[in-house]
PyMOL CGO cylinders between C-alpha atoms (Angstrom):
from pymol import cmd
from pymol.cgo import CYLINDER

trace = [
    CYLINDER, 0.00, 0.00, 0.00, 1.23, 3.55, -0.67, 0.3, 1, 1, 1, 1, 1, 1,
    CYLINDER, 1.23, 3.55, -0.67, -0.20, 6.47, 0.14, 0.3, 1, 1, 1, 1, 1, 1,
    CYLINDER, -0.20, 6.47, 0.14, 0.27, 10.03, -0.73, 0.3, 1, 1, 1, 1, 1, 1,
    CYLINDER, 0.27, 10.03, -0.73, -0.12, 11.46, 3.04, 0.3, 1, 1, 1, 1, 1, 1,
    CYLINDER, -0.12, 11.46, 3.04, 0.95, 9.82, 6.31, 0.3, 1, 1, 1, 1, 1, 1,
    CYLINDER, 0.95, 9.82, 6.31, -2.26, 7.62, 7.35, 0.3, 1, 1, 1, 1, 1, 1,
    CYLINDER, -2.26, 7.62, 7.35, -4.08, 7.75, 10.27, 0.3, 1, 1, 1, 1, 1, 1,
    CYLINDER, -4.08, 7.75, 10.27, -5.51, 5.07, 12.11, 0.3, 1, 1, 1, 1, 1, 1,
    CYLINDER, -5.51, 5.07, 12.11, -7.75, 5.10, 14.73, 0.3, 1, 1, 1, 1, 1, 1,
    CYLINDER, -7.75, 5.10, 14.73, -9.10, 2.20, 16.95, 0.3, 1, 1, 1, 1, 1, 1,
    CYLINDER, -9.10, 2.20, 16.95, -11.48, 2.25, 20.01, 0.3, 1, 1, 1, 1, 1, 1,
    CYLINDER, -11.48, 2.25, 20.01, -12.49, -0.99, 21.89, 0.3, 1, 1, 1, 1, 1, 1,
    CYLINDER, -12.49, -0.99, 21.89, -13.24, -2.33, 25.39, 0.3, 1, 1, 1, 1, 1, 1,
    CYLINDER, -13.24, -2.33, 25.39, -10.80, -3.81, 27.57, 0.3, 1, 1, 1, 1, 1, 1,
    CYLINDER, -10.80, -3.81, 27.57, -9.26, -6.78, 26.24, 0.3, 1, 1, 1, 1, 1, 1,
    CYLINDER, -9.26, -6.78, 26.24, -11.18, -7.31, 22.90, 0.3, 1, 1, 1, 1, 1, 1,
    CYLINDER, -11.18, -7.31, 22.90, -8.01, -7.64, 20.83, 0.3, 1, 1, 1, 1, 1, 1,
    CYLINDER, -8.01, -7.64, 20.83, -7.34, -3.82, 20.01, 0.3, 1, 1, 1, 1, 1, 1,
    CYLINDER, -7.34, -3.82, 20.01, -4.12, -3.88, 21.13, 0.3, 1, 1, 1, 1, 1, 1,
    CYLINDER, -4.12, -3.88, 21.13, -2.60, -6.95, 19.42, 0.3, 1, 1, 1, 1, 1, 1,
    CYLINDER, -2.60, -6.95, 19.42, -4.35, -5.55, 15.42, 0.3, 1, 1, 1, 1, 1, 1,
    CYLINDER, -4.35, -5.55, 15.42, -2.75, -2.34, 16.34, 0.3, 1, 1, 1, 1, 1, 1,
    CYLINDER, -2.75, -2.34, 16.34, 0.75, -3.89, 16.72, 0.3, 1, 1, 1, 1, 1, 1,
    CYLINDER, 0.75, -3.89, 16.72, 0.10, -6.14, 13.84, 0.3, 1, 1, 1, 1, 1, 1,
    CYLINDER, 0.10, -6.14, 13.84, -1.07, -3.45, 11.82, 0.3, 1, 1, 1, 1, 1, 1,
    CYLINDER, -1.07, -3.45, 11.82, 1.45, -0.74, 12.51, 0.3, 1, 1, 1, 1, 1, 1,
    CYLINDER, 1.45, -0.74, 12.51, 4.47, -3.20, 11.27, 0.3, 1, 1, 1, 1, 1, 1,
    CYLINDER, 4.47, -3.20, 11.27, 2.83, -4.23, 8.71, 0.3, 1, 1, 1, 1, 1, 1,
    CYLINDER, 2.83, -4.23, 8.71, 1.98, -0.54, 7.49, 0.3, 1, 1, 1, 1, 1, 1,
    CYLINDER, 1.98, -0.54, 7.49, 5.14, 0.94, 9.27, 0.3, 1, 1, 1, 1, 1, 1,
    CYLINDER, 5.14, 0.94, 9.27, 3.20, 3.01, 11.38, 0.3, 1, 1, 1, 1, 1, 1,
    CYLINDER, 3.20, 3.01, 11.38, 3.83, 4.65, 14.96, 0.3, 1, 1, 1, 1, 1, 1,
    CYLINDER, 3.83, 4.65, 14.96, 1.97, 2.89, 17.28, 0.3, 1, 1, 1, 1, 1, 1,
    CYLINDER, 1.97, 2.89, 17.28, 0.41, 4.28, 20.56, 0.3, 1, 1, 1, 1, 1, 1,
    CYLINDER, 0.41, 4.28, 20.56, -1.56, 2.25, 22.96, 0.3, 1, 1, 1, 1, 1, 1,
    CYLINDER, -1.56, 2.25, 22.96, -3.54, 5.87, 24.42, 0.3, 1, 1, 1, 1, 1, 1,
    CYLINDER, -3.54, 5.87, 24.42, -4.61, 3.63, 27.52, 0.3, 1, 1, 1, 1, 1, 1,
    CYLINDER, -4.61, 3.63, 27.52, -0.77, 3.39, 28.35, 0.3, 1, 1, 1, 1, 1, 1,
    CYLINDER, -0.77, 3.39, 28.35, -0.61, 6.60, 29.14, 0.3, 1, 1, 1, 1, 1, 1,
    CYLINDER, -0.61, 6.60, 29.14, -3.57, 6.58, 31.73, 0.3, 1, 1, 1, 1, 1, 1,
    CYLINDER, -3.57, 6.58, 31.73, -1.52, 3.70, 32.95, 0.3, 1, 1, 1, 1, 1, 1,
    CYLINDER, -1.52, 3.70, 32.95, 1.94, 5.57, 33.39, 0.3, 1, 1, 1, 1, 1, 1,
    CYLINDER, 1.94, 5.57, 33.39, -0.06, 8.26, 34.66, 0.3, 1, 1, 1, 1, 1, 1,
    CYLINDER, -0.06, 8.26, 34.66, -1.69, 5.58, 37.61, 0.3, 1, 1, 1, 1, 1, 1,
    CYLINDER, -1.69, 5.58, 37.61, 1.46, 4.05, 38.02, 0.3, 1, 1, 1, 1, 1, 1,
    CYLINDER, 1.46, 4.05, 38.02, 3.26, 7.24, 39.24, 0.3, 1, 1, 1, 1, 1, 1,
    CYLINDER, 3.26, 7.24, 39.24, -0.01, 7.90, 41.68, 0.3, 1, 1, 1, 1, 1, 1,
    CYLINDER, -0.01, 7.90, 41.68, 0.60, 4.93, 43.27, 0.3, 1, 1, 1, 1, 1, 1,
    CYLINDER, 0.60, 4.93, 43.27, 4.82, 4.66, 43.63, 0.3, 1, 1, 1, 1, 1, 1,
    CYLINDER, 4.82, 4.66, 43.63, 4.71, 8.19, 44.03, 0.3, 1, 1, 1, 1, 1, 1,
    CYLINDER, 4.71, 8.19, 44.03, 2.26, 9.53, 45.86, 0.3, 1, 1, 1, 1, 1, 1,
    CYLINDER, 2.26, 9.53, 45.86, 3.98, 12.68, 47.53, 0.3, 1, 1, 1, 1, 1, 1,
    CYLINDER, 3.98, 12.68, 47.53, 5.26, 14.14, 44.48, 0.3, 1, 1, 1, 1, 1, 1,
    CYLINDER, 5.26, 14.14, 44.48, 1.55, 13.62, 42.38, 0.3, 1, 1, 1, 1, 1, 1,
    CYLINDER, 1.55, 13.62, 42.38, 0.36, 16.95, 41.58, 0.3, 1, 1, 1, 1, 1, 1,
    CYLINDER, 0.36, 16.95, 41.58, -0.40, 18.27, 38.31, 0.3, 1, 1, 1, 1, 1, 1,
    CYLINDER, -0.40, 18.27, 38.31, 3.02, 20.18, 37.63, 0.3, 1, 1, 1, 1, 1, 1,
    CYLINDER, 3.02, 20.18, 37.63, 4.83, 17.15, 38.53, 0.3, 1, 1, 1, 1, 1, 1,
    CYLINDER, 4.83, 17.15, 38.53, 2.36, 15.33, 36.16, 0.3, 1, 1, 1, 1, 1, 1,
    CYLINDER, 2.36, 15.33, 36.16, 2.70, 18.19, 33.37, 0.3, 1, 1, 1, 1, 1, 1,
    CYLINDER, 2.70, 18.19, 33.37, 6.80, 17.48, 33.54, 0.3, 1, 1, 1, 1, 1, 1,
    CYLINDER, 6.80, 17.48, 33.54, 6.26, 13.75, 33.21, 0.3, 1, 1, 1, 1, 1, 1,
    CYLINDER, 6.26, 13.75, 33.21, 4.28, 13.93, 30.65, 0.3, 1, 1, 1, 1, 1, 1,
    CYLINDER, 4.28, 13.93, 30.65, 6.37, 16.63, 28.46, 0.3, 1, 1, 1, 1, 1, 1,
    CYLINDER, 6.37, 16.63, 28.46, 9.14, 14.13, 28.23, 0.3, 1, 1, 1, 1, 1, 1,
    CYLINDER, 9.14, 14.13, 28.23, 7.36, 11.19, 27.86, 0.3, 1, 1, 1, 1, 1, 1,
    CYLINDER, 7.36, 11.19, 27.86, 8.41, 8.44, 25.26, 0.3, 1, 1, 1, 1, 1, 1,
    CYLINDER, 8.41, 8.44, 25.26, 7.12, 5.70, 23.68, 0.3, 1, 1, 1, 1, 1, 1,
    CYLINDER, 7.12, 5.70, 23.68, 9.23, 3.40, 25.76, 0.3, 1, 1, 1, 1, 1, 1,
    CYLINDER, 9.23, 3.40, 25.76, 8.28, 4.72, 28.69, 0.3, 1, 1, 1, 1, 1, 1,
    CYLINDER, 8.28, 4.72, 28.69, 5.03, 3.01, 28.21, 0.3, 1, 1, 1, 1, 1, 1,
    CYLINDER, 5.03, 3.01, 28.21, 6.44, -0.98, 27.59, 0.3, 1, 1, 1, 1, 1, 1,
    CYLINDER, 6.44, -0.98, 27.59, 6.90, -1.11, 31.21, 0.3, 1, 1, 1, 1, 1, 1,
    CYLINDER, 6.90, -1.11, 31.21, 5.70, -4.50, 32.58, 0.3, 1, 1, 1, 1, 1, 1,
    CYLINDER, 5.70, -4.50, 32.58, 4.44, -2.68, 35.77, 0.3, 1, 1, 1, 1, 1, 1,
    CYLINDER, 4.44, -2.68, 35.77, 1.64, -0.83, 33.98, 0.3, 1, 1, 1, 1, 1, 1,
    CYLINDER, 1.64, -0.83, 33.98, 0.44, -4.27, 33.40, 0.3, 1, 1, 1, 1, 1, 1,
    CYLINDER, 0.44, -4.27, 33.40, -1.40, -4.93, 36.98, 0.3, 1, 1, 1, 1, 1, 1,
    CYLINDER, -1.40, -4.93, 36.98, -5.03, -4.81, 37.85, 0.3, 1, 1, 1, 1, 1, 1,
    CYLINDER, -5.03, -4.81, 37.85, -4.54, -1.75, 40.28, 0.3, 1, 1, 1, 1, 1, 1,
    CYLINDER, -4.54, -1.75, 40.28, -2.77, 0.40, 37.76, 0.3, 1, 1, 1, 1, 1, 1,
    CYLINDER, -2.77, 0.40, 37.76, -5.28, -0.41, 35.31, 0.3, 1, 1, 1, 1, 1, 1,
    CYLINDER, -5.28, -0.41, 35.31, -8.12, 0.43, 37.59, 0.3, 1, 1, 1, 1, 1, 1,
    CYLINDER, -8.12, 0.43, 37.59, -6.41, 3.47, 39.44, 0.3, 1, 1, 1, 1, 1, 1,
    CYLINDER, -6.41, 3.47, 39.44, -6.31, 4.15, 35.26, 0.3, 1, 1, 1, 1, 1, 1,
    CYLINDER, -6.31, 4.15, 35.26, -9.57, 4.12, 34.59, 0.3, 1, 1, 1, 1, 1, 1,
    CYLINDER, -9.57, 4.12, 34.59, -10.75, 6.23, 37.67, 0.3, 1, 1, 1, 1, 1, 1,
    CYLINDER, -10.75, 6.23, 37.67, -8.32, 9.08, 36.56, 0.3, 1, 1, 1, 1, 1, 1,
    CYLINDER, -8.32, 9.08, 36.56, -9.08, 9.03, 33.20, 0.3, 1, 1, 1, 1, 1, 1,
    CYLINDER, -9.08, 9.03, 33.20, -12.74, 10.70, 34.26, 0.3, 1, 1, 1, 1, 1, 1,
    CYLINDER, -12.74, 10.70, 34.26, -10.48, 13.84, 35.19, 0.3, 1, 1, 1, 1, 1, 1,
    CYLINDER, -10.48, 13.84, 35.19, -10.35, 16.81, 32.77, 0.3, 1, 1, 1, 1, 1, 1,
    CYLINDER, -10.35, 16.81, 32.77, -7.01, 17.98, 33.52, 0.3, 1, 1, 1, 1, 1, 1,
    CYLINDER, -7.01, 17.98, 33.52, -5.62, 14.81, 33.25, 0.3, 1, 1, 1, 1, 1, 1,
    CYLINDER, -5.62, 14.81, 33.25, -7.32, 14.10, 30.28, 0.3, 1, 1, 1, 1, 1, 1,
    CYLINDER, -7.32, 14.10, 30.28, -6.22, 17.38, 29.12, 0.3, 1, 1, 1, 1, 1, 1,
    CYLINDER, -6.22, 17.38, 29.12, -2.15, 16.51, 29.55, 0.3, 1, 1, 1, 1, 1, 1,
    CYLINDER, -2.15, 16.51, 29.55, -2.28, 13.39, 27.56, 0.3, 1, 1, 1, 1, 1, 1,
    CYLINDER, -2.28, 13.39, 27.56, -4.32, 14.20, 24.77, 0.3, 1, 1, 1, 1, 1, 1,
    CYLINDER, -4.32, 14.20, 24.77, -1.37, 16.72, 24.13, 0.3, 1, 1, 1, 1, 1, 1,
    CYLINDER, -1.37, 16.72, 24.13, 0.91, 13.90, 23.53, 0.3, 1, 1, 1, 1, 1, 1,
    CYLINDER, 0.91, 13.90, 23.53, -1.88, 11.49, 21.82, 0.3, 1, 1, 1, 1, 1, 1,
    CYLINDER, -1.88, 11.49, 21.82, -2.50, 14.33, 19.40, 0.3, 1, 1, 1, 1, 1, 1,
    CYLINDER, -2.50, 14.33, 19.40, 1.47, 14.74, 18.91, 0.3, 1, 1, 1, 1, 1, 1,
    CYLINDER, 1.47, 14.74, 18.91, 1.80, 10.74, 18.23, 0.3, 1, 1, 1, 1, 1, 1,
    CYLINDER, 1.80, 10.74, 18.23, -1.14, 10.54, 15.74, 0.3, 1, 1, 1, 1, 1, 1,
    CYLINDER, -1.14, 10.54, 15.74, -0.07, 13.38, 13.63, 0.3, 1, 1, 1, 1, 1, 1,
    CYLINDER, -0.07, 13.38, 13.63, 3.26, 14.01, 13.87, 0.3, 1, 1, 1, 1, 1, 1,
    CYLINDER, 3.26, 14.01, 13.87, 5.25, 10.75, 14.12, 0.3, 1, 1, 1, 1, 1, 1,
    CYLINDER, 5.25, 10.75, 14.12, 8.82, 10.42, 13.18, 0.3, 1, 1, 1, 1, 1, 1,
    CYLINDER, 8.82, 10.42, 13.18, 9.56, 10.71, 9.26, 0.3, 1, 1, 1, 1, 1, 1,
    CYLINDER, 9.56, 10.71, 9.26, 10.78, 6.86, 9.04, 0.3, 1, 1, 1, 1, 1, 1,
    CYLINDER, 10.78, 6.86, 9.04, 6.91, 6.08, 10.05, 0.3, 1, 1, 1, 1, 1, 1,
    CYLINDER, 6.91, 6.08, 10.05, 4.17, 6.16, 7.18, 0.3, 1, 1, 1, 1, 1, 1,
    CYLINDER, 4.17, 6.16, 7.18, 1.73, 7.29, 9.54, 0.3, 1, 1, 1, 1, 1, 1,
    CYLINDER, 1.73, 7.29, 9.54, 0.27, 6.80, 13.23, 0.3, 1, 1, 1, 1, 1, 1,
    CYLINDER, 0.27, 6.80, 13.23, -1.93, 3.88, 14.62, 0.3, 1, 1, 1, 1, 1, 1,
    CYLINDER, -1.93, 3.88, 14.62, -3.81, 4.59, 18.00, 0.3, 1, 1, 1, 1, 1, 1,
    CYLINDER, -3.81, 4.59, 18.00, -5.63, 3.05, 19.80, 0.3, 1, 1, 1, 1, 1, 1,
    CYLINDER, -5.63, 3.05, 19.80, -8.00, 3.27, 23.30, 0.3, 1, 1, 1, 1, 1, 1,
    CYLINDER, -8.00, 3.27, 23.30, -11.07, 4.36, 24.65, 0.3, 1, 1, 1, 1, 1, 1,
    CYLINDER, -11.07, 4.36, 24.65, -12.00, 7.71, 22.46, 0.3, 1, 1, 1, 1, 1, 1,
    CYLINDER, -12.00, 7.71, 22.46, -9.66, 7.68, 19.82, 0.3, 1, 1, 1, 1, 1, 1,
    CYLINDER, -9.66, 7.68, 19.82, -12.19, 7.70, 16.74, 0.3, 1, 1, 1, 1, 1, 1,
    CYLINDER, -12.19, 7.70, 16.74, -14.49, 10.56, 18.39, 0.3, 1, 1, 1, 1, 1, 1,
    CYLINDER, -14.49, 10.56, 18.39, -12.07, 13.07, 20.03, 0.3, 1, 1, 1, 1, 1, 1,
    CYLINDER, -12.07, 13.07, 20.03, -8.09, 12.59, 19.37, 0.3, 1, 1, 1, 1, 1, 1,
    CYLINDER, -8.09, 12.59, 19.37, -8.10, 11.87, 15.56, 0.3, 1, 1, 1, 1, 1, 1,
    CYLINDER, -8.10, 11.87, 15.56, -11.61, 12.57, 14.59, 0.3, 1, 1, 1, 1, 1, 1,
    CYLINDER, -11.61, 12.57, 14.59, -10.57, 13.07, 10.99, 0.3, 1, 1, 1, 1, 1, 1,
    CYLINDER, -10.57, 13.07, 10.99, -8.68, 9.37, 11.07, 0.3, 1, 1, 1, 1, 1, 1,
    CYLINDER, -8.68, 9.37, 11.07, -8.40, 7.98, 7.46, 0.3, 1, 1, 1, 1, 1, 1,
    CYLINDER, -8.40, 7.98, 7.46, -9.39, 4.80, 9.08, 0.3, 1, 1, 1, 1, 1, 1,
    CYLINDER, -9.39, 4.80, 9.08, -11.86, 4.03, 12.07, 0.3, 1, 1, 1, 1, 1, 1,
    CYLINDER, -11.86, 4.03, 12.07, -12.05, 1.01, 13.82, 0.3, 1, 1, 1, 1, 1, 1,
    CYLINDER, -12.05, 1.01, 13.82, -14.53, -0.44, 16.82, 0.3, 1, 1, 1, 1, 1, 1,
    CYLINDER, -14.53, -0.44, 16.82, -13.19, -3.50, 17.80, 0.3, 1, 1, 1, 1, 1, 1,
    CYLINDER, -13.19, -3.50, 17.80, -15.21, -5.72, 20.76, 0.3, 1, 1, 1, 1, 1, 1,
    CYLINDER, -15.21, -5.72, 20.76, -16.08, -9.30, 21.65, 0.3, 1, 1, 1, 1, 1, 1,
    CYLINDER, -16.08, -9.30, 21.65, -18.01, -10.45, 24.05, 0.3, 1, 1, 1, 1, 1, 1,
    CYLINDER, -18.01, -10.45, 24.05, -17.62, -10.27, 27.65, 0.3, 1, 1, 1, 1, 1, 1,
    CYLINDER, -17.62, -10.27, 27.65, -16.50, -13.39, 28.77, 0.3, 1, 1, 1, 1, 1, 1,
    CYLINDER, -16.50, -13.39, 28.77, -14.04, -13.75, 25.78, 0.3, 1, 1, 1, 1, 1, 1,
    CYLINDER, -14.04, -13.75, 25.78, -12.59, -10.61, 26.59, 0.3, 1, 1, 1, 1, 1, 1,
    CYLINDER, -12.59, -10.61, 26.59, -11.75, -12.07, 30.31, 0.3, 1, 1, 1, 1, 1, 1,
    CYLINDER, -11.75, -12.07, 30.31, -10.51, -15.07, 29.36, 0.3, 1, 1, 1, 1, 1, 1,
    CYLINDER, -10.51, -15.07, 29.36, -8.15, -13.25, 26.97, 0.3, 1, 1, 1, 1, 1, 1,
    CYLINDER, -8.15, -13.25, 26.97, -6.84, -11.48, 29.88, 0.3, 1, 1, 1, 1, 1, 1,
    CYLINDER, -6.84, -11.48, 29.88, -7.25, -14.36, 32.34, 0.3, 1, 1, 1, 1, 1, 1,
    CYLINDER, -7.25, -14.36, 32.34, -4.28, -15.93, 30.29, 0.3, 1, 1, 1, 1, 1, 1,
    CYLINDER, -4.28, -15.93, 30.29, -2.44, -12.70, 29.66, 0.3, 1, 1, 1, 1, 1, 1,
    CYLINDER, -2.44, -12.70, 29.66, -1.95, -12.67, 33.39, 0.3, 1, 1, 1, 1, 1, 1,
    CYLINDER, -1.95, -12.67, 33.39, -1.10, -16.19, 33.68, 0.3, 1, 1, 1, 1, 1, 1,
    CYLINDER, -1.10, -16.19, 33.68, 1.33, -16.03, 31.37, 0.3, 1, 1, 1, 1, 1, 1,
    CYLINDER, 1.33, -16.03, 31.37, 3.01, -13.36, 33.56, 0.3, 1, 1, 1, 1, 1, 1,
    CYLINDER, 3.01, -13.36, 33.56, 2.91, -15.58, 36.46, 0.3, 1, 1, 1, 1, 1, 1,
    CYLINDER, 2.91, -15.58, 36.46, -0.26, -13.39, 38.28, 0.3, 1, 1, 1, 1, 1, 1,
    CYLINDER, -0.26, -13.39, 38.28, -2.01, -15.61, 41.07, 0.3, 1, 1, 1, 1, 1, 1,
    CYLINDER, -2.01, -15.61, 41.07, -5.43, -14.67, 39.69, 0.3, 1, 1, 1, 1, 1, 1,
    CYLINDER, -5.43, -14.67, 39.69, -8.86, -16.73, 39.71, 0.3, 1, 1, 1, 1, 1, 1,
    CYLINDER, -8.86, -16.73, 39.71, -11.21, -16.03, 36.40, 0.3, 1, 1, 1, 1, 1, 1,
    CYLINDER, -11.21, -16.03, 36.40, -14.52, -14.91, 38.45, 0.3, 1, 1, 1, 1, 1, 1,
    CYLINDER, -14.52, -14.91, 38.45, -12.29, -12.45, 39.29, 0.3, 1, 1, 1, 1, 1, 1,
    CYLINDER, -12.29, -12.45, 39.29, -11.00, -11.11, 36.13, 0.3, 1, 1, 1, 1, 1, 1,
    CYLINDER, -11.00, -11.11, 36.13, -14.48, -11.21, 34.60, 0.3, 1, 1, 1, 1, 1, 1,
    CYLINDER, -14.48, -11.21, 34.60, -15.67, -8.94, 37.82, 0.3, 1, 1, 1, 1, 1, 1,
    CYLINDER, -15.67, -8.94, 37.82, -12.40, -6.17, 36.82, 0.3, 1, 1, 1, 1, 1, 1,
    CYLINDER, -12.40, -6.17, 36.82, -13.35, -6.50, 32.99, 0.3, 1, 1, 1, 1, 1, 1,
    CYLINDER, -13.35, -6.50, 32.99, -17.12, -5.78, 34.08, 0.3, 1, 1, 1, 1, 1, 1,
    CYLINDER, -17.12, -5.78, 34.08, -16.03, -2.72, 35.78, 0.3, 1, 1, 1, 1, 1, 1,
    CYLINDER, -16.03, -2.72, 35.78, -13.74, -1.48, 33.63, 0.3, 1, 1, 1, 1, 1, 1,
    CYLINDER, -13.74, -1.48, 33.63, -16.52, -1.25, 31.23, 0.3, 1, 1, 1, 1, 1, 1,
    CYLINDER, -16.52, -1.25, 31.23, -19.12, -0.16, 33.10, 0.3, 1, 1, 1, 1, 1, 1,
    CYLINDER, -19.12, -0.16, 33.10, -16.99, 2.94, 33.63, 0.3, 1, 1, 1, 1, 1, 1,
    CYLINDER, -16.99, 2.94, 33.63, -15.46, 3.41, 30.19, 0.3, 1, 1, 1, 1, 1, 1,
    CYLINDER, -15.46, 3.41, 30.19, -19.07, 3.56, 28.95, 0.3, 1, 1, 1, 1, 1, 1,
    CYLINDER, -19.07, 3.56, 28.95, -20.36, 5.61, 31.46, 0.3, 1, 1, 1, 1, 1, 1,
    CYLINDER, -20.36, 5.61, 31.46, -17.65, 8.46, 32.17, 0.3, 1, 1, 1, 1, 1, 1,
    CYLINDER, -17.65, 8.46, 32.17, -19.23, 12.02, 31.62, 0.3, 1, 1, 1, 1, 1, 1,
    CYLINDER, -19.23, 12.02, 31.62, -15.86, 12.47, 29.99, 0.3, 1, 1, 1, 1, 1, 1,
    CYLINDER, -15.86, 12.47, 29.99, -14.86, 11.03, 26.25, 0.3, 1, 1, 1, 1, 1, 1,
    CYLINDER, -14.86, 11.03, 26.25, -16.84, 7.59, 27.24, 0.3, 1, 1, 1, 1, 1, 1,
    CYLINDER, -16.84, 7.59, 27.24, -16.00, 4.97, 25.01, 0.3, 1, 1, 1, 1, 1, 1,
    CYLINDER, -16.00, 4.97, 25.01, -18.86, 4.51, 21.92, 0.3, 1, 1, 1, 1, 1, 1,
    CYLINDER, -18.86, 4.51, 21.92, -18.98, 3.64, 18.40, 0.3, 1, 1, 1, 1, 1, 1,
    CYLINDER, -18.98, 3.64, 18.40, -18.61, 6.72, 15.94, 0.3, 1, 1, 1, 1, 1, 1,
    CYLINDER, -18.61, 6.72, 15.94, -20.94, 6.07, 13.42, 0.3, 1, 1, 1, 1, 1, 1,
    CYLINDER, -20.94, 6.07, 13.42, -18.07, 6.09, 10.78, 0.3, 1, 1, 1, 1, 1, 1,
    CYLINDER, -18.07, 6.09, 10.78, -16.14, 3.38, 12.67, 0.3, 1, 1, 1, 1, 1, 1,
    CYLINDER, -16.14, 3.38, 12.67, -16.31, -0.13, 10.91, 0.3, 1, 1, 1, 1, 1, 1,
    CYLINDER, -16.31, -0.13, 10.91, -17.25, -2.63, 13.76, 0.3, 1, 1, 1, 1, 1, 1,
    CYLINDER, -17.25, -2.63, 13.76, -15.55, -5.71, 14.29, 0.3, 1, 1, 1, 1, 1, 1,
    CYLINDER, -15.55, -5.71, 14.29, -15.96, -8.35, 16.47, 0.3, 1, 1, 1, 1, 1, 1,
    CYLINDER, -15.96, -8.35, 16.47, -13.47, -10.78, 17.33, 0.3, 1, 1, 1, 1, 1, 1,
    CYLINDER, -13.47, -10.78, 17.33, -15.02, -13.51, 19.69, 0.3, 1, 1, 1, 1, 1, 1,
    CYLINDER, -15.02, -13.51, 19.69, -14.74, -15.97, 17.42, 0.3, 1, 1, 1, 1, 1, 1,
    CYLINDER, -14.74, -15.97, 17.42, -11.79, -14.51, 15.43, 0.3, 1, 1, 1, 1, 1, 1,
    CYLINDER, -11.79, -14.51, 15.43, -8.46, -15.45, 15.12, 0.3, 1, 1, 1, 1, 1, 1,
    CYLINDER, -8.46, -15.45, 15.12, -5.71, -12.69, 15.56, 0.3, 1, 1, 1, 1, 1, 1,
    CYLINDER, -5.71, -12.69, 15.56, -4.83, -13.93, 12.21, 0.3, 1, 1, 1, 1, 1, 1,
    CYLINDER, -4.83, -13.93, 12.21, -8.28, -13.76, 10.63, 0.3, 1, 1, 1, 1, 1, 1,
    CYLINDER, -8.28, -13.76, 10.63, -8.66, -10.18, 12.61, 0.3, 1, 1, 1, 1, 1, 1,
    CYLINDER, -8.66, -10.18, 12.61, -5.02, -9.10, 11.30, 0.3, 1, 1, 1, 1, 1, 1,
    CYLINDER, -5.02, -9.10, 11.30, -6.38, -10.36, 6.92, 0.3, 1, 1, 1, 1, 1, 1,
    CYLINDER, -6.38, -10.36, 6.92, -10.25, -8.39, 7.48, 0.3, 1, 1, 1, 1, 1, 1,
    CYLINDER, -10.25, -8.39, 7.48, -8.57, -4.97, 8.95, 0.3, 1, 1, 1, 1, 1, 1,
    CYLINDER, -8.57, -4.97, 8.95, -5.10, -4.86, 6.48, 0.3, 1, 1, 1, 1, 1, 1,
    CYLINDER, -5.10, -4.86, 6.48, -7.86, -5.57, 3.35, 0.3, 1, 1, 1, 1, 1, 1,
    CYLINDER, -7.86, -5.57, 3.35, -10.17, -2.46, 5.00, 0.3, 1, 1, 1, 1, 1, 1,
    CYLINDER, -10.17, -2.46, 5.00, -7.01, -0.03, 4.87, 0.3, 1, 1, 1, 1, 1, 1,
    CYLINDER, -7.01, -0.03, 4.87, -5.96, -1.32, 1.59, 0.3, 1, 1, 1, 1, 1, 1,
    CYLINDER, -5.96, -1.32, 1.59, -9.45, -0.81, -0.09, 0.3, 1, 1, 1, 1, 1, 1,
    CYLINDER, -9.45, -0.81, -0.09, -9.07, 2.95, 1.39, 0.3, 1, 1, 1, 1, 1, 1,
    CYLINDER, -9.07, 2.95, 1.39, -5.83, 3.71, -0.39, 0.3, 1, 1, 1, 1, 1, 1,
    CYLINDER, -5.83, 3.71, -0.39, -6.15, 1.27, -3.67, 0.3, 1, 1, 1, 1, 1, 1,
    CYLINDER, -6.15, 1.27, -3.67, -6.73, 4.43, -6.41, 0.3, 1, 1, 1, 1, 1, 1,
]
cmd.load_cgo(trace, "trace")
């Protein structure tokens, strides 16, 4: 695929519904930059928690002014408290308000050597790159989605039990949908895809032919 312009992808999608693993797949495949956006809520969570005294919002404002890409691959960010310390602070404003500056930065200015950006999170589609060349909803069902992270934790040698999983994924939705600020929702100009009973494969072939039909003439 060629295209003229750098290309901008954009991908929203409840926790664990396979977002994450297309937008890797994707952004190699079409040399893009790739941002996970809930990463940053996540670095953001992390430092509330190891670093409680020095959370404030300049200290947050410096962190986030030099913040990198690998700042974000950090295993840490990984746990179930960072992720839900994430999603409560994502319903504040001026947090919200610090990262979008760096979302907005990823998605359209990446480095030259990068053909475009590829982000993806909660309210990428409706409020960071609203004018994305390609819009993506991806979901599966809830019990898929635990199970998917169920094993992402065992695999990282977490002492968890499923029925509890499947009680974090149920909350974590509950308040991505319901936050008063940028909840997660289909745009109506996102395609929807559901991967329950998708491979990552299958996923990877439907999305590459959707971008490829975009930029074909």
């Amino acid at each position: 695929m060629k295209a003229k312009r750098k290309l901008k992808i954009a991908i929203d999608s409840p926790a664990a519904a396979g977002a994450g693993t297309q937008a890797k797949m994707i952004s190699k495949f079409f040399n893009l930059m790739h941002l996970d956006t809930g990463k940053c809520y996540r670095y953001i969570a992390n430092l509330k928690i190891k670093r409680p005294s020095d959370y404030n919002h300049e200290f947050l404002k410096k962190k986030i002014a030099s913040l990198k890409i690998k700042d974000l691959e950090n295993k840490s960010l990984l746990t179930d408290k960072v992720a839900i310390t994430a999603s409560q602070i994502a319903k504040e404003k001026k947090i919200r308000k610090l990262v979008y500056s760096f979302q907005k930065k990823c998605a359209y200015s990446p480095p030259k050597k990068y053909n475009g950006s590829c982000l993806d999170g909660r309210d990428i589609c409706s409020v960071i790159v609203p004018d994305a060349d390609v819009k993506l909803f991806i979901t599966a069902n809830t019990k898929t989605r635990a199970l998917r992270r169920f094993k992402e934790l065992k695999r990282l040698n977490k002492n968890v039990l499923f029925k509890d999983v499947l009680k974090s994924i149920k909350n974590r939705d509950k308040s991505d949908y319901n936050r008063k600020i940028s909840p997660l929702k289909k745009t109506k100009d996102s395609v929807l895809i559901n991967t329950t009973n998708l491979s990552k494969r299958a996923c990877f072939l439907k999305i590459k032919k959707i971008i490829e039909e975009k930029f074909k003439n």
